[in-house]
C-alpha positions, 0 to 999 in steps of 0.5 A: 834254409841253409844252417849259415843263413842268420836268423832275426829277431824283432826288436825296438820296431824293426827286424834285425839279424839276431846278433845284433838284437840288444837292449840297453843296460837300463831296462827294468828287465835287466835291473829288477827282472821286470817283464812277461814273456810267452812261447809257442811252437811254429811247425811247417812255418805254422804257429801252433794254437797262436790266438791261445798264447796271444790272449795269454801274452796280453793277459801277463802284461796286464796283470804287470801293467805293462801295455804291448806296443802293438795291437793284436792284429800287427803283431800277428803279422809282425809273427808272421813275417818272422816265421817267413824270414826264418824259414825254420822247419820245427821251431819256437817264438819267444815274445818277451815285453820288458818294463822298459828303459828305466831313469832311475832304475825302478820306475817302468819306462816305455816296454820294449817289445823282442821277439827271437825264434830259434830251433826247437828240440821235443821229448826223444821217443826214448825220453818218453819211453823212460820216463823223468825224475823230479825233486820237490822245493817248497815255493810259491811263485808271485803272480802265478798266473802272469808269465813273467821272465823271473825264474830265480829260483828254478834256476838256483836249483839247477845244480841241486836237481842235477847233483840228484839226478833228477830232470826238473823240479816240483814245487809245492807249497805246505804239502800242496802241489803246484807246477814246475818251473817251466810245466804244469804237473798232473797226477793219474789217480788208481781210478784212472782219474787225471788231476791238476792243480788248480789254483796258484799255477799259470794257466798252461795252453797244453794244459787247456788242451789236454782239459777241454779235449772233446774225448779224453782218453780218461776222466781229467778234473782240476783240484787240489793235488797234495803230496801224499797224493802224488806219491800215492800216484798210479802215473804222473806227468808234465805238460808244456809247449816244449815238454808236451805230454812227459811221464813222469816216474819218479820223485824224490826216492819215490818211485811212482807206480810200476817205475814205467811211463802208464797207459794214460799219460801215453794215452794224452800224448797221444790225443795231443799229438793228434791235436797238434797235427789238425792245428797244422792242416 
């Protein structure tokens, strides 16, 4: 596709080019943050482990009490006829159902359903190689299993985490760790076990991936995962749908391990890089 051609997007029932996709100022996700989104990653024009992504779509507008527009099977092809019309070679698909045009400007009005999808951009080989560094924020998020669009607070701590030189950020709460704002978080223990949080997270598709591997390269369980823990890590790392499987090699002052991205968070990248690649023939 020609980098002049415009994209679209799918808004109030329609495909309309991307710059002139608008909600009105009355939107409930615009006035009180009231919505759930989900993403997931097209290659080759093929939604990757969509069915996954849609019962988690489904299930964040319930737990929000909001009711999707269209039924699972249009808006699958709703998806579909995106990704034809795009003709994007890598890219990701944002679906974002909001709280709706509101009349007094806190009680849901009928959601609104958007979906865009734009160029995607993975982890370099060299990011990989080096590895990143977090910092630690104590919070927890309401509705952790829901994948709503408020990220207040990892946005706040944007300028926080750059003044640090750090590249995102690992929340924990009373000691006990979480997620990150945009992944889930796993620690490789000195007995090569692998270890997420389990509780108070959103339930991550790369994350499922990585557990329900037919062969993992290595034990992985969920469970509590402390900080005491992690900065007693032999590897850590980061997985999401844009992230995939990331080292992770530093915390705060901490260094983890030998400083170097370990042999088992390469290990995962790798089983999931072949996952990936079956999704796609």
């Amino acid at each position: 596709m020609p980098a002049s051609s415009p994209l679209y997007a799918y808004i109030h029932g329609q495909f309309t080019p991307l710059d002139q996709a608008f909600l009105h100022v009355s939107d409930l996700a615009i006035l009180r943050g009231y919505g759930v989104f989900d993403f997931f990653k097209v290659h080759a024009r093929e939604p990757l482990f969509l069915d996954a992504y849609l019962d988690r779509f489904y299930r964040s507008a319930q737990l929000l009490e909001l009711t999707v527009p269209l039924e699972r099977p249009a808006l699958a092809g709703v998806i579909e006829e995106l990704i034809q019309r795009n003709n994007l070679p890598l890219s990701g698909i944002k679906m974002v159902l909001t709280g709706g045009y509101s009349a007094n400007g806190y009680e849901p009005g009928k959601p609104n359903l958007l979906l865009t999808q734009q160029p995607l951009a993975l982890p370099t080989p060299e990011q990989v190689a080096k590895g990143i560094k977090l910092i630690i924020h104590d919070f927890l998020r309401e509705l952790p299993s829901a994948k709503t669009i408020n990220y207040a607070t990892g946005i706040r701590l944007l300028k926080q985490m750059k003044a640090q030189g750090a590249d995102d950020v690992l929340y924990h709460h009373q000691g006990v760790v979480t997620e990150a704002p945009r992944a889930n978080f796993f620690v490789v223990k000195h007995d090569n076990t692998v270890v997420t949080p389990a509780i108070d997270v959103l339930a991550g598709i790369t994350r499922h991936n990585l557990l329900t591997l037919s062969a993992p390269p290595a034990r992985i369980i969920e469970g509590p995962v402390t900080l005491a823990e992690v900065y007693q890590a032999k590897e850590a790392f980061l997985t999401s749908t844009t992230k995939r499987v990331l080292p992770v090699v530093q915390i705060d002052d901490v260094v983890l391990g030998s400083g170097q991205p370990g042999p088992v968070t390469l290990a995962f990248l790798q089983a999931l890089l072949e996952l990936e690649a079956q999704q796609q023939r």
